[in-house]
N, C-alpha and C positions, 0 to 999 in steps of 0.2 A: 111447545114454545121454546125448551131449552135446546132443540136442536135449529131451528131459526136460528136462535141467540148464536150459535156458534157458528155456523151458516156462513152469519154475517162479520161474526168476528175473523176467522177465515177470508171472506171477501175482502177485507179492509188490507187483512196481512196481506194477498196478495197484490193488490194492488200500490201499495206504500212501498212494499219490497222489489216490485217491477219485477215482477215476472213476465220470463221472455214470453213466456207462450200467449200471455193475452196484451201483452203489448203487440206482436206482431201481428194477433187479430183487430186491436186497434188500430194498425199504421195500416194497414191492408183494408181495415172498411173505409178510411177516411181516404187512403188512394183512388179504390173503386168509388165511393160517390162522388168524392170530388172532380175525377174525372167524367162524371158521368152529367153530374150538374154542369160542368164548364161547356162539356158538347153539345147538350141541350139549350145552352143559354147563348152560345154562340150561331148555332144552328134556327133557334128559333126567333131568334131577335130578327133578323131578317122578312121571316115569317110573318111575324105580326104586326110589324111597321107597313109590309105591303097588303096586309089584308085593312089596313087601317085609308093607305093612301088611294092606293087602286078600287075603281071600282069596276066592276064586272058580275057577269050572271052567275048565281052559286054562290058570290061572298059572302052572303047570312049566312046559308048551308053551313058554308066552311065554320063560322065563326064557332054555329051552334054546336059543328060535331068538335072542337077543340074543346069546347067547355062540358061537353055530355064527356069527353076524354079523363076530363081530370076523375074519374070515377074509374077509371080502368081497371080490372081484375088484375092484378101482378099476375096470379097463377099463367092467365090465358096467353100475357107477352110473355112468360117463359117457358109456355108450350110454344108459341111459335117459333122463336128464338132456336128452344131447343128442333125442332124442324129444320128450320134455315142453316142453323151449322152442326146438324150431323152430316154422318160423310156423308150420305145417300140426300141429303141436302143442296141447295143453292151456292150455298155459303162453306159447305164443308171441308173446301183446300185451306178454309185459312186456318184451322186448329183451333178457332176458340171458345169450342165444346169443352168443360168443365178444365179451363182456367178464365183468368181476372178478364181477362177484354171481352169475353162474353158473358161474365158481369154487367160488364161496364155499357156493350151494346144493352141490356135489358132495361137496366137503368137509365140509359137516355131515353130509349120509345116512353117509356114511364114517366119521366118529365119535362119531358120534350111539350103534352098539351098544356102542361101547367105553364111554362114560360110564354108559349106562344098565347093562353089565353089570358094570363097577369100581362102581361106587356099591354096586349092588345089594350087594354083596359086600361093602362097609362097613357097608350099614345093616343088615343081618339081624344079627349078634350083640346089637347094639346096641338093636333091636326087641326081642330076645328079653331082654335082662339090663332093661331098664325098661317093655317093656310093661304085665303088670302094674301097675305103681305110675300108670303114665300110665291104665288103667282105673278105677282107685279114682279119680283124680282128676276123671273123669269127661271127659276131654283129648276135643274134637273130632278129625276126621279131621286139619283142617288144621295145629291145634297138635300132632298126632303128628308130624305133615310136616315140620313148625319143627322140633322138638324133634329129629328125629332130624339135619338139617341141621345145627344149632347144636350137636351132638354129633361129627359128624361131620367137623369144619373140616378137622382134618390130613389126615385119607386125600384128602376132596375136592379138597385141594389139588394131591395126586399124580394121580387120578381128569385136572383139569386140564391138567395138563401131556404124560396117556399120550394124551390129546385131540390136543393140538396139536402131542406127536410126530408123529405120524400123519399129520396134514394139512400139515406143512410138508416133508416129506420124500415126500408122494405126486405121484407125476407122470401115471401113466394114466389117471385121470378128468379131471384137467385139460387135460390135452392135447387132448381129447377135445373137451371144453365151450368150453375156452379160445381152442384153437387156436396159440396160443402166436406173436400178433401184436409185434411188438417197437414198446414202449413204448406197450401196450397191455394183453396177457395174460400176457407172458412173466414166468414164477417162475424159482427157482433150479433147481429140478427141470428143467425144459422147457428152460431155455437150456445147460442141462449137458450134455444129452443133443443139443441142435442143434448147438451148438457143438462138440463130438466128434466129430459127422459129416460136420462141415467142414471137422475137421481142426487148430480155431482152439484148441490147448490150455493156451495163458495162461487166456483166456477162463473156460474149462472148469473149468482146475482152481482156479482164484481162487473162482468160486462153490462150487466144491466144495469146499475149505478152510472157508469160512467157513459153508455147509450143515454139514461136519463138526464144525463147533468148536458149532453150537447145537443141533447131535443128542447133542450128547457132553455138551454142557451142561446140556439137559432131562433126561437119561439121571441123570447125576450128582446135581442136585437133587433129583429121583426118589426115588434111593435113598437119599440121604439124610434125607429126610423119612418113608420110608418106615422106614429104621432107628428115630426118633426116637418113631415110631407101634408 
């Protein structure tokens, strides 16, 4: 009990004191998911407004395997990932086997089905109560696209943030991709989980304190966006 107790008295000094080294694994995880939510959420908005408006053979298909997605093993997108950009990979002229942008790719495929499957789930009501009117006007595919976007701010918002829960709180694909080189790849997730097996539990639990307070923070915004909707 009294070594917890100091544990966490430790955790607090370092964090109050700002310490370089886990500040920069907090500006470094909030980079990588941040980046990783923005590309997923720009990439799949798209997605989901046309699986909403268009219809064609396979759209349930699609729908279903988006939302069967949101369950996706991290490990197995960071095996592929790691596949795709080793050298003897597809992908492996662009270098970004165990630095940040091949993070960043991991993280997107990872919430890439969440966006597209929350979205999709905002825009169909909203398709269905103004399609119609959007037909007499004669609305192109694009300005349906717009229109449902520009209807849909609030949820997207939350759509946003269930994004970058996701990617800041995952560790098995990174780990994977990243390798978790210090002052290199290492996020809050990957140092949490080294540092615990090192034994080092200031360390550990200072990222984890501060992991906790912006999962409970996204969590919170969340819902309450989600009440206001």
């Amino acid at each position: 009990m009294n070594d917890v107790t100091e544990a966490t008295r430790l955790a607090l000094g370092l964090i109050l004191h700002g310490d370089a080294e886990v500040a920069q694994i907090i500006l470094l995880s909030l980079r990588v998911s941040g980046s990783a939510a923005l590309l997923a959420f720009v990439l799949g908005l798209p997605v989901a407004a046309s699986l909403v408006i268009a219809r064609f053979r396979g759209r349930n298909t699609l729908l279903l395997l988006f939302n069967a997605a949101l369950g996706l093993p991290p490990v197995i997108v960071g095996l592929v990932c790691y596949l795709l950009l080793s050298r003897s990979g597809p992908l492996g002229a662009l270098g970004w086997l165990f630095a940040p942008s091949g993070m960043v790719l991991a993280q997107t495929i990872l919430s890439f089905p969440i966006v597209v499957a929350l979205a999709s789930r905002a825009f169909a009501p909203l398709w269905h109560d103004h399609r119609d009117a959007l037909a007499i006007d004669g609305a192109s595919f694009r300005h349906c696209m717009w229109q449902l976007f520009r209807m849909a701010r609030p949820p997207l918002v939350t759509v946003f943030l269930a994004a970058f829960g996701r990617a800041i709180a995952e560790v098995g694909a990174i780990l994977v991709v990243g390798g978790n080189i210090r002052g290199e790849t290492r996020t809050m997730t990957t140092a949490i989980a080294l540092e615990t097996q090192k034994g080092d539990l200031p360390m550990a639990l200072a990222l984890g304190g501060v992991l906790l307070l912006l999962c409970l923070g996204v969590s919170m915004v969340t819902l309450l966006l989600g009440r206001r909707t």
